[in-house]
N, C-alpha and C positions, 0 to 999 in steps of 0.2 A: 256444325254444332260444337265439335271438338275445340274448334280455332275460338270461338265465341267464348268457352271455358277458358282456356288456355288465359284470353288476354284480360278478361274480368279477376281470373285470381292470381297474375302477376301484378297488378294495380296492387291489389290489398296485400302483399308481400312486400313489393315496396314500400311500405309507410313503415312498414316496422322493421325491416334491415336496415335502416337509415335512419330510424326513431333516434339514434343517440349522435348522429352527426354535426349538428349542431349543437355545441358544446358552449353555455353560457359561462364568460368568464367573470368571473364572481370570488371573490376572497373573505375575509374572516378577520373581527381585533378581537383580542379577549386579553383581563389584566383583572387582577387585583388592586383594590382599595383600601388603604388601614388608614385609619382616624391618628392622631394625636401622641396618644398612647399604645400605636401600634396594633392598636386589635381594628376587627372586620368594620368596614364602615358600609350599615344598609342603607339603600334606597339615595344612594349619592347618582346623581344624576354623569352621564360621560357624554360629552357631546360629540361627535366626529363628523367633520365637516371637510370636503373634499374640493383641493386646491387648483387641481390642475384644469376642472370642466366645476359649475355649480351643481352639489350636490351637498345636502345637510340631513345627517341620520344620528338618532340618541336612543341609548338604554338608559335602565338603572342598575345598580349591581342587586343583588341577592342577598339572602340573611348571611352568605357568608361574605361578605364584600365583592363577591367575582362578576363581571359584567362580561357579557358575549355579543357579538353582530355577527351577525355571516348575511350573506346576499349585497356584501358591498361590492362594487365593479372595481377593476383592476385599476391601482390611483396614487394619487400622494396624498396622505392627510392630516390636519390638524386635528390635534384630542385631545378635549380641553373638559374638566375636570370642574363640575360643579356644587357646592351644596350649599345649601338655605338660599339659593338665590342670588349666588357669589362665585366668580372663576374664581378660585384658588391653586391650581395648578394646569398645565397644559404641556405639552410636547408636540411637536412640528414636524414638517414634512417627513411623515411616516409614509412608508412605502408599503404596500400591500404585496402580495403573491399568491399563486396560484399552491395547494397543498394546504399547509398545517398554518394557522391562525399565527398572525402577527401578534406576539406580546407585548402590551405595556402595560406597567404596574404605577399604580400610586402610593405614594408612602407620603402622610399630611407634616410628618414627624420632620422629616425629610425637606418636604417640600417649603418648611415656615424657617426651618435654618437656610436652607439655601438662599431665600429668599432675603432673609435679616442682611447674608451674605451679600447679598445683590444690590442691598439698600445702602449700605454700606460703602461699597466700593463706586454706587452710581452718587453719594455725597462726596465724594472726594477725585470724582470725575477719571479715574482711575478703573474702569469696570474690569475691563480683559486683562488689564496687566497686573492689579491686583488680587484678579481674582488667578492668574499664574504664580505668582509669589506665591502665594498660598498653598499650593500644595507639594506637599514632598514627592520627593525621586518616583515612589513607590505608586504614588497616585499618578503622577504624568506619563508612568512606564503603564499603569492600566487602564487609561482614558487613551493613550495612545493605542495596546492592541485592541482597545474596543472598538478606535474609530477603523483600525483595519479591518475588522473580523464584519463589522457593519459594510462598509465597504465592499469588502469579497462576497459577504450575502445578496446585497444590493447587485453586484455583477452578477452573482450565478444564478440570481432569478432572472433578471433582464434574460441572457442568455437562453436560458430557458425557455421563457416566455416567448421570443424571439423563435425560437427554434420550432415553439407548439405553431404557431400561426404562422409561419411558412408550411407546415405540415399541412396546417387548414385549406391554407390558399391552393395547395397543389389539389389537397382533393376536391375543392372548388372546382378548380380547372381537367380536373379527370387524367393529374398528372401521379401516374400511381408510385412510379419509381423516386420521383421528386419529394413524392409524402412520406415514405418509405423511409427513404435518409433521413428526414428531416426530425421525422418520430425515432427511429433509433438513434439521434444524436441527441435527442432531450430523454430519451430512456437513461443514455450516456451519466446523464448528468443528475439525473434522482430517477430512480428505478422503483421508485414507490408511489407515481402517480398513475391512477386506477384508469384516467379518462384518455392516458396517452397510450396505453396497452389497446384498449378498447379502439382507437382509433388509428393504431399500427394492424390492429388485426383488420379491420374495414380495410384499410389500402391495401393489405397483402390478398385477401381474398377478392377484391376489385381486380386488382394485377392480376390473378387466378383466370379470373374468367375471361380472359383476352387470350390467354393461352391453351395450350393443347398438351398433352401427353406427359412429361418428366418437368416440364417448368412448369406447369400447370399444378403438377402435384407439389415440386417443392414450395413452391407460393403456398400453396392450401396448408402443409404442412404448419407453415411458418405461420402465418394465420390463426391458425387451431392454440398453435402454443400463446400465440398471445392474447388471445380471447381465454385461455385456461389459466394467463396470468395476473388478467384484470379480475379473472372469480376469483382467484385466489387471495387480492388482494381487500375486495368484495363481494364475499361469498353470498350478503343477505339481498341480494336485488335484483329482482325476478326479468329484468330487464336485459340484464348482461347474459344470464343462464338461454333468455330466446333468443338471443342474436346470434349464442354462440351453437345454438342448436341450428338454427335455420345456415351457418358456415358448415354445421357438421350435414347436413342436409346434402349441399352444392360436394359436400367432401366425398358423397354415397354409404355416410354412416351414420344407415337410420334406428339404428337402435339406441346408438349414442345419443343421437337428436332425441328421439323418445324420453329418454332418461333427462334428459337437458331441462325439458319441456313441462312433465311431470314436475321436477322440481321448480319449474316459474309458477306454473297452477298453483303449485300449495302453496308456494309464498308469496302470491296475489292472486287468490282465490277470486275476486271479483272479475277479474282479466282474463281466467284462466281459461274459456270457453277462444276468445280471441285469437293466445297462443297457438294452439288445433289446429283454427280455421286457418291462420297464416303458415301453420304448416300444410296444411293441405292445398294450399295453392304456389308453395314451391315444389310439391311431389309432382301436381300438375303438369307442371311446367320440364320438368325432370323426366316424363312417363312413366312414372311409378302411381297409375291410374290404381289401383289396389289399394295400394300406402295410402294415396289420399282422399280416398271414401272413407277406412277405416277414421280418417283423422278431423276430414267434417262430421260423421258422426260422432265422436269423442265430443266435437265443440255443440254438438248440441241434446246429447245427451246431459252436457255439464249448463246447456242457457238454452233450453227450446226454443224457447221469443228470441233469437239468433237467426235472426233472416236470411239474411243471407249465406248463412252456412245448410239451411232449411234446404236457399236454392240450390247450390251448392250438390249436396248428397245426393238431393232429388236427379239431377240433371248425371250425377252419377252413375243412380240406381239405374236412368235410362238408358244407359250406355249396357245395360246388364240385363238388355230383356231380348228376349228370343220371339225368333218371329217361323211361326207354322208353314209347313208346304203350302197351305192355304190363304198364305201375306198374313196370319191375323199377330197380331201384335201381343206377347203375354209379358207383362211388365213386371223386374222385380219386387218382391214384397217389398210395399214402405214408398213407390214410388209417387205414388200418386199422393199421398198423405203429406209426406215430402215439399212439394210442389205446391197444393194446398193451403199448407202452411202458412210457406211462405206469401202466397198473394193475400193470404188471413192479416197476415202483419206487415204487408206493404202492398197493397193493392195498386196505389201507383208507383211501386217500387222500380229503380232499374232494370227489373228481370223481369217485369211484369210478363212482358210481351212475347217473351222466351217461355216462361213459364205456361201460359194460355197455351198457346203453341204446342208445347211438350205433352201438357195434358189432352189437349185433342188429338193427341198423335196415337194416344193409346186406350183413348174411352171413346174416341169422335167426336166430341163437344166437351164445351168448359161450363160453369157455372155462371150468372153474367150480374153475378155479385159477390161481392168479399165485403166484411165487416174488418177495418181495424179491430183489438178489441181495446183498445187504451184509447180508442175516440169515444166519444158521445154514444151509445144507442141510440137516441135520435138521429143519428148523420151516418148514409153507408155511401160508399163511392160505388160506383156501378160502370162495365166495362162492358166494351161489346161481344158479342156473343163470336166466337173463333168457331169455324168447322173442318 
Protein backbone atom coordinates (compact mmCIF):
# COMPACT_ATOMS: atom_id res chain seq x y z
CA UNK A 1 0.00 0.00 0.00
CA UNK A 2 2.87 2.34 0.77
CA UNK A 3 4.63 1.74 -2.72
CA UNK A 4 0.88 2.26 -4.38
CA UNK A 5 1.07 5.84 -2.42
CA UNK A 6 4.45 6.51 -3.09
CA UNK A 7 3.99 6.15 -7.10
CA UNK A 8 0.36 7.74 -7.49
CA UNK A 9 1.72 10.99 -5.68
CA UNK A 10 4.99 11.29 -7.50
CA UNK A 11 2.91 11.44 -10.85
CA UNK A 12 0.98 14.52 -9.57
CA UNK A 13 4.38 16.08 -8.48
CA UNK A 14 5.66 15.75 -11.51
CA UNK A 15 3.35 17.93 -13.53
CA UNK A 16 3.97 20.71 -11.59
CA UNK A 17 7.87 20.76 -11.00
CA UNK A 18 8.04 20.76 -14.66
CA UNK A 19 4.95 22.97 -15.22
CA UNK A 20 7.30 25.94 -16.38
CA UNK A 21 9.77 23.87 -18.58
CA UNK A 22 8.39 24.41 -21.47
CA UNK A 23 9.00 27.95 -22.11
CA UNK A 24 6.90 29.43 -25.12
CA UNK A 25 9.10 31.80 -26.99
CA UNK A 26 7.10 34.68 -27.83
CA UNK A 27 8.13 38.47 -28.02
CA UNK A 28 6.47 41.85 -27.94
CA UNK A 29 6.29 45.46 -30.63
CA UNK A 30 4.95 48.48 -28.88
CA UNK A 31 5.41 52.14 -30.45
CA UNK A 32 3.75 55.35 -30.59
CA UNK A 33 1.67 57.08 -33.22
CA UNK A 34 1.41 60.94 -33.80
CA UNK A 35 -0.60 62.40 -36.57
CA UNK A 36 0.54 65.53 -38.71
CA UNK A 37 0.70 67.80 -36.14
CA UNK A 38 2.54 65.64 -33.86
CA UNK A 39 -0.15 64.91 -31.33
CA UNK A 40 -1.61 61.10 -30.43
CA UNK A 41 -3.10 59.43 -33.36
CA UNK A 42 -6.23 57.02 -32.10
CA UNK A 43 -7.44 54.01 -33.50
CA UNK A 44 -4.55 54.02 -36.42
CA UNK A 45 -4.54 50.68 -37.42
CA UNK A 46 -0.47 48.78 -37.21
CA UNK A 47 -0.10 45.89 -39.20
CA UNK A 48 2.81 43.33 -38.36
CA UNK A 49 3.22 40.84 -40.66
CA UNK A 50 6.06 38.19 -40.15
CA UNK A 51 8.61 37.62 -42.97
CA UNK A 52 10.58 34.85 -42.32
CA UNK A 53 7.55 31.72 -41.86
CA UNK A 54 3.67 33.35 -42.78
CA UNK A 55 2.37 34.91 -40.17
CA UNK A 56 -0.10 38.31 -40.11
CA UNK A 57 -1.19 39.98 -36.59
CA UNK A 58 -2.70 43.83 -36.17
CA UNK A 59 -3.73 46.18 -33.27
CA UNK A 60 -4.88 49.64 -33.02
CA UNK A 61 -3.26 52.22 -31.00
CA UNK A 62 -5.16 53.73 -27.89
CA UNK A 63 -6.54 57.30 -27.12
CA UNK A 64 -3.12 57.88 -26.60
CA UNK A 65 -1.55 56.92 -29.87
CA UNK A 66 0.45 53.87 -28.18
CA UNK A 67 -0.14 50.36 -29.81
CA UNK A 68 0.96 46.95 -28.13
CA UNK A 69 1.21 43.05 -29.31
CA UNK A 70 2.96 40.60 -27.30
CA UNK A 71 2.32 36.76 -27.99
CA UNK A 72 4.36 37.33 -31.28
CA UNK A 73 6.78 34.17 -31.95
CA UNK A 74 10.47 34.91 -32.13
CA UNK A 75 10.71 36.63 -36.09
CA UNK A 76 11.65 39.19 -38.47
CA UNK A 77 8.97 41.75 -39.25
CA UNK A 78 7.26 44.08 -41.35
CA UNK A 79 5.17 47.05 -39.54
CA UNK A 80 3.27 48.70 -41.63
CA UNK A 81 1.23 51.68 -40.52
CA UNK A 82 -2.31 52.32 -41.55
CA UNK A 83 -5.04 54.78 -41.43
CA UNK A 84 -8.37 55.50 -43.46
CA UNK A 85 -7.67 52.58 -45.30
CA UNK A 86 -4.09 53.81 -46.62
CA UNK A 87 -0.38 52.44 -45.89
CA UNK A 88 1.28 55.50 -45.02
CA UNK A 89 4.19 54.53 -43.41
CA UNK A 90 5.98 51.14 -42.67
CA UNK A 91 9.47 49.80 -41.49
CA UNK A 92 11.10 46.37 -42.39
CA UNK A 93 12.65 43.52 -41.16
CA UNK A 94 12.24 44.21 -37.61
CA UNK A 95 13.74 41.66 -35.42
CA UNK A 96 11.95 40.62 -32.39
CA UNK A 97 13.62 39.25 -28.86
CA UNK A 98 12.98 37.49 -26.00
CA UNK A 99 12.64 40.42 -22.69
CA UNK A 100 11.38 43.93 -23.17
CA UNK A 101 9.19 44.90 -26.38
CA UNK A 102 10.68 45.95 -29.59
CA UNK A 103 10.16 49.77 -30.12
CA UNK A 104 8.91 51.37 -33.06
CA UNK A 105 7.30 54.65 -33.32
CA UNK A 106 5.44 56.65 -35.93
CA UNK A 107 5.77 60.03 -36.58
CA UNK A 108 3.09 61.09 -39.85
CA UNK A 109 5.00 64.49 -39.63
CA UNK A 110 8.03 62.72 -40.34
CA UNK A 111 6.94 60.22 -42.38
CA UNK A 112 5.17 62.85 -45.33
CA UNK A 113 8.74 64.71 -45.45
CA UNK A 114 10.64 61.75 -45.83
CA UNK A 115 8.52 60.72 -48.18
CA UNK A 116 8.33 64.19 -50.48
CA UNK A 117 12.03 63.30 -49.92
CA UNK A 118 11.80 60.05 -51.52
CA UNK A 119 9.76 61.31 -54.41
CA UNK A 120 11.93 63.53 -55.04
CA UNK A 121 15.13 61.90 -55.38
CA UNK A 122 13.11 58.60 -57.11
CA UNK A 123 12.25 61.67 -60.09
CA UNK A 124 15.63 62.25 -60.72
CA UNK A 125 16.58 58.55 -60.47
CA UNK A 126 19.19 59.62 -58.06
CA UNK A 127 17.38 57.81 -54.70
CA UNK A 128 20.48 56.68 -52.50
CA UNK A 129 22.84 59.03 -53.47
CA UNK A 130 20.78 61.96 -53.32
CA UNK A 131 19.30 60.96 -50.68
CA UNK A 132 23.40 60.78 -48.97
CA UNK A 133 24.10 64.31 -50.20
CA UNK A 134 21.62 65.37 -48.30
CA UNK A 135 22.62 64.93 -45.07
CA UNK A 136 25.22 66.66 -42.92
CA UNK A 137 28.31 65.25 -41.21
CA UNK A 138 26.21 65.15 -38.11
CA UNK A 139 23.49 63.17 -39.42
CA UNK A 140 25.64 60.36 -41.31
CA UNK A 141 27.85 60.19 -37.82
CA UNK A 142 24.20 59.41 -36.13
CA UNK A 143 22.64 57.07 -38.73
CA UNK A 144 25.99 55.52 -38.72
CA UNK A 145 26.13 54.81 -34.59
CA UNK A 146 22.59 53.86 -35.10
CA UNK A 147 23.17 51.22 -37.55
CA UNK A 148 26.03 49.90 -35.04
CA UNK A 149 24.11 50.02 -31.84
CA UNK A 150 21.14 48.09 -34.12
CA UNK A 151 23.63 45.81 -35.05
CA UNK A 152 25.15 44.97 -31.66
CA UNK A 153 21.48 44.60 -30.29
CA UNK A 154 20.54 42.32 -33.20
CA UNK A 155 23.97 40.29 -32.19
CA UNK A 156 23.46 40.15 -28.44
CA UNK A 157 19.91 38.81 -28.72
CA UNK A 158 20.82 36.28 -31.38
CA UNK A 159 23.52 35.21 -28.90
CA UNK A 160 21.22 35.03 -26.36
CA UNK A 161 18.60 33.53 -27.84
CA UNK A 162 21.09 30.90 -29.11
CA UNK A 163 22.50 30.47 -25.68
CA UNK A 164 18.44 29.98 -24.02
CA UNK A 165 17.85 27.04 -26.59
CA UNK A 166 20.90 25.01 -26.15
CA UNK A 167 20.01 25.33 -22.40
CA UNK A 168 16.45 23.93 -23.57
CA UNK A 169 17.97 21.18 -25.76
CA UNK A 170 20.32 19.94 -22.91
CA UNK A 171 17.42 19.78 -20.66
CA UNK A 172 15.68 17.90 -23.24
CA UNK A 173 18.19 15.57 -23.29
CA UNK A 174 18.59 15.30 -19.34
CA UNK A 175 21.96 16.97 -19.94
CA UNK A 176 22.20 18.87 -16.59
CA UNK A 177 25.72 20.09 -16.67
CA UNK A 178 25.34 21.13 -20.56
CA UNK A 179 22.02 23.28 -19.39
CA UNK A 180 23.82 24.55 -16.55
CA UNK A 181 26.58 26.44 -18.75
CA UNK A 182 24.36 27.31 -21.19
CA UNK A 183 21.78 29.16 -18.83
CA UNK A 184 24.62 30.94 -17.03
CA UNK A 185 26.08 32.07 -20.28
CA UNK A 186 22.73 33.91 -21.20
CA UNK A 187 22.48 35.08 -17.50
CA UNK A 188 26.02 36.42 -18.71
CA UNK A 189 24.57 38.41 -21.01
CA UNK A 190 21.08 40.02 -19.48
CA UNK A 191 20.71 38.94 -15.98
CA UNK A 192 17.20 40.23 -16.09
CA UNK A 193 15.50 37.45 -17.69
CA UNK A 194 12.96 35.82 -15.12
CA UNK A 195 12.35 32.52 -17.45
CA UNK A 196 16.26 31.87 -17.62
CA UNK A 197 16.70 31.96 -13.70
CA UNK A 198 13.82 29.74 -13.49
CA UNK A 199 15.21 27.34 -15.76
CA UNK A 200 19.01 27.48 -14.41
CA UNK A 201 17.34 26.56 -11.06
CA UNK A 202 15.43 23.25 -12.79
CA UNK A 203 18.82 22.10 -14.18
CA UNK A 204 20.72 22.71 -11.07
CA UNK A 205 18.32 20.98 -8.77
CA UNK A 206 17.93 18.16 -11.69
CA UNK A 207 21.98 17.81 -11.46
CA UNK A 208 21.05 17.63 -7.44
CA UNK A 209 19.18 14.76 -7.42
CA UNK A 210 21.74 12.49 -9.26
CA UNK A 211 24.09 13.36 -6.58
CA UNK A 212 24.76 12.39 -3.11
CA UNK A 213 26.31 14.34 -0.01
CA UNK A 214 28.45 17.90 -0.64
CA UNK A 215 27.75 18.01 -4.51
CA UNK A 216 24.38 17.21 -3.90
CA UNK A 217 24.00 20.14 -1.61
CA UNK A 218 26.11 22.63 -3.47
CA UNK A 219 23.66 21.97 -6.73
CA UNK A 220 20.61 22.37 -4.32
CA UNK A 221 22.33 25.40 -2.92
CA UNK A 222 22.84 26.86 -6.42
CA UNK A 223 19.41 26.10 -7.39
CA UNK A 224 17.53 27.68 -4.28
CA UNK A 225 19.55 31.04 -5.30
CA UNK A 226 18.26 30.99 -8.55
CA UNK A 227 14.61 30.15 -8.08
CA UNK A 228 14.90 33.19 -5.26
CA UNK A 229 16.28 35.20 -8.32
CA UNK A 230 13.54 34.51 -10.75
CA UNK A 231 10.90 35.60 -7.44
CA UNK A 232 12.88 38.42 -7.22
CA UNK A 233 12.57 39.39 -10.42
CA UNK A 234 8.91 38.18 -10.32
CA UNK A 235 7.56 38.30 -7.09
CA UNK A 236 3.58 38.27 -8.35
CA UNK A 237 3.39 34.57 -9.77
CA UNK A 238 2.28 32.07 -7.81
CA UNK A 239 3.77 29.66 -10.15
CA UNK A 240 7.50 30.37 -9.55
CA UNK A 241 6.81 30.73 -5.44
CA UNK A 242 5.48 26.48 -5.99
CA UNK A 243 8.39 25.33 -7.85
CA UNK A 244 10.68 26.95 -5.67
CA UNK A 245 8.90 25.54 -2.60
CA UNK A 246 8.73 21.95 -3.95
CA UNK A 247 13.18 22.72 -4.75
CA UNK A 248 13.06 23.80 -1.04
CA UNK A 249 11.15 20.51 -0.41
CA UNK A 250 14.03 18.13 -2.20
CA UNK A 251 16.45 20.76 -0.15
CA UNK A 252 14.71 19.27 3.44
CA UNK A 253 13.43 22.89 4.16
CA UNK A 254 10.11 22.41 4.95
CA UNK A 255 9.21 25.41 6.58
CA UNK A 256 10.59 27.26 3.98
CA UNK A 257 8.45 25.40 1.50
CA UNK A 258 5.48 26.09 3.69
CA UNK A 259 6.06 29.64 3.64
CA UNK A 260 6.74 29.33 -0.40
CA UNK A 261 3.42 27.81 -0.75
CA UNK A 262 1.17 29.85 1.52
CA UNK A 263 2.33 32.68 -0.59
CA UNK A 264 1.15 30.80 -4.04
CA UNK A 265 -2.40 30.10 -2.20
CA UNK A 266 -3.06 33.56 -1.68
CA UNK A 267 -1.98 34.79 -4.98
CA UNK A 268 -3.87 32.18 -6.78
CA UNK A 269 -6.42 31.26 -4.55
CA UNK A 270 -8.15 29.16 -7.02
CA UNK A 271 -5.09 26.69 -7.26
CA UNK A 272 -4.21 27.11 -4.00
CA UNK A 273 -5.78 23.56 -2.60
CA UNK A 274 -3.49 21.88 -5.64
CA UNK A 275 -0.10 23.56 -4.35
CA UNK A 276 -0.72 21.26 -0.77
CA UNK A 277 -1.61 18.38 -2.67
CA UNK A 278 1.55 18.59 -4.68
CA UNK A 279 3.29 19.08 -1.74
CA UNK A 280 2.26 16.33 -0.16
CA UNK A 281 3.23 14.02 -2.51
CA UNK A 282 6.74 15.17 -2.69
CA UNK A 283 6.92 14.65 1.37
CA UNK A 284 5.72 11.30 0.23
CA UNK A 285 8.02 10.40 -1.72
CA UNK A 286 10.77 12.07 0.73
CA UNK A 287 9.36 9.93 4.09
CA UNK A 288 8.14 12.65 5.73
CA UNK A 289 4.67 10.66 5.92
CA UNK A 290 3.63 13.39 8.78
CA UNK A 291 4.45 16.46 6.63
CA UNK A 292 2.43 15.12 4.06
CA UNK A 293 -0.87 14.18 5.72
CA UNK A 294 -0.81 17.56 7.32
CA UNK A 295 -0.43 18.92 3.61
CA UNK A 296 -3.23 16.91 1.97
CA UNK A 297 -5.32 17.88 4.57
CA UNK A 298 -4.48 21.60 4.00
CA UNK A 299 -5.56 20.83 0.31
CA UNK A 300 -8.68 19.92 1.19
CA UNK A 301 -9.59 21.72 3.95
CA UNK A 302 -8.97 24.64 1.19
CA UNK A 303 -11.31 22.35 -2.01
CA UNK A 304 -13.08 19.41 -0.18
CA UNK A 305 -14.43 18.23 -3.87
CA UNK A 306 -10.39 17.64 -4.22
CA UNK A 307 -10.47 14.00 -4.75
CA UNK A 308 -7.93 13.06 -4.93
CA UNK A 309 -6.29 14.77 -2.21
CA UNK A 310 -9.81 13.07 -0.18
CA UNK A 311 -7.85 9.75 -1.35
CA UNK A 312 -4.77 10.99 -0.49
CA UNK A 313 -5.22 11.79 3.40
CA UNK A 314 -7.70 8.93 3.72
CA UNK A 315 -4.98 6.30 2.72
CA UNK A 316 -2.95 8.45 5.10
CA UNK A 317 -5.17 8.27 8.03
CA UNK A 318 -4.78 4.41 7.38
CA UNK A 319 -1.49 4.19 7.77
CA UNK A 320 -2.40 5.83 11.53
CA UNK A 321 -4.82 3.14 12.79
CA UNK A 322 -3.91 0.72 15.35
CA UNK A 323 -4.78 -2.77 15.49
CA UNK A 324 -5.87 -4.68 19.12
CA UNK A 325 -4.37 -7.83 20.66
CA UNK A 326 -7.41 -9.00 19.13
CA UNK A 327 -6.36 -8.21 15.00
CA UNK A 328 -9.39 -5.74 15.18
CA UNK A 329 -8.58 -2.88 13.17
CA UNK A 330 -9.48 0.93 15.02
CA UNK A 331 -8.93 3.41 12.24
CA UNK A 332 -7.83 7.02 12.65
CA UNK A 333 -10.66 9.64 13.14
CA UNK A 334 -11.50 11.03 9.48
CA UNK A 335 -10.52 7.85 7.79
CA UNK A 336 -13.13 6.42 6.59
CA UNK A 337 -14.95 9.83 5.72
CA UNK A 338 -11.77 10.44 3.89
CA UNK A 339 -12.06 7.55 1.69
CA UNK A 340 -15.85 8.03 1.27
CA UNK A 341 -15.46 11.08 -0.09
CA UNK A 342 -13.47 10.54 -2.43
CA UNK A 343 -15.46 7.38 -4.19
CA UNK A 344 -18.59 10.19 -3.55
CA UNK A 345 -16.67 12.31 -6.32
CA UNK A 346 -15.07 9.64 -8.31
CA UNK A 347 -16.70 6.49 -8.00
CA UNK A 348 -14.93 5.41 -11.04
CA UNK A 349 -11.98 7.37 -10.07
CA UNK A 350 -8.38 5.81 -10.30
CA UNK A 351 -8.36 4.88 -6.63
CA UNK A 352 -11.59 3.62 -6.72
CA UNK A 353 -10.32 0.10 -6.20
CA UNK A 354 -7.80 1.08 -3.43
CA UNK A 355 -10.22 3.03 -1.82
CA UNK A 356 -13.18 -0.03 -1.59
CA UNK A 357 -10.35 -2.11 -0.56
CA UNK A 358 -9.14 0.41 2.43
CA UNK A 359 -12.52 0.76 3.49
CA UNK A 360 -13.37 -2.90 3.87
CA UNK A 361 -10.05 -3.36 5.60
CA UNK A 362 -11.55 -1.56 8.51
CA UNK A 363 -15.44 -1.71 8.54
CA UNK A 364 -15.52 -5.31 6.54
CA UNK A 365 -17.59 -4.16 3.66
CA UNK A 366 -17.97 -1.16 1.34
CA UNK A 367 -20.96 0.51 0.31
CA UNK A 368 -22.01 -0.81 -3.48
CA UNK A 369 -22.99 2.63 -4.37
CA UNK A 370 -21.51 6.12 -4.59
CA UNK A 371 -23.46 9.06 -6.23
CA UNK A 372 -21.21 11.78 -8.05
CA UNK A 373 -22.85 14.67 -6.82
CA UNK A 374 -22.14 17.12 -10.01
CA UNK A 375 -23.97 14.15 -12.04
CA UNK A 376 -27.56 13.76 -12.62
CA UNK A 377 -29.54 12.35 -9.66
CA UNK A 378 -31.13 10.28 -11.91
CA UNK A 379 -27.77 8.49 -12.87
CA UNK A 380 -25.60 6.61 -9.82
CA UNK A 381 -22.62 4.38 -10.84
CA UNK A 382 -22.81 1.23 -8.86
CA UNK A 383 -19.66 -0.97 -7.87
CA UNK A 384 -19.23 -4.21 -6.67
CA UNK A 385 -19.73 -5.01 -3.33
CA UNK A 386 -15.56 -5.65 -1.67
CA UNK A 387 -15.31 -8.06 1.46
Amino acid sequence: MPTRLKIAALSAATLLIFACTAFAQVSSVEGDVKDENGQPLKGALVKIDRKDIKGHYQVKTDKKGHYFHTGLPLGVYKITLEVDGKDVDSVDNVRTSLGDSTVNNFNMKESKQRQQSLEQAAASGTLSKEQERGMSAEQKAALEKATKEREAALAHNKALNDAFNQGMSAIQAKQWDAAIAAFNKANEMDPKQVVIWARLADAYMQSGSAKTGADQQADYDKGLDAFAKAIELKPDDAAYHNNYALALVRAKKIPEAQAELTKAAQMDPQNAGRYYYNLGAVLVNSGQNDAAGQAFKKAIDLDPNYADAQYQYGMYLLGQAKVTPEGKVIPADGTKEALEKYLQLKPDGPFAESAKGALASITGSVATSYENPDASKNKKKKSTTSN
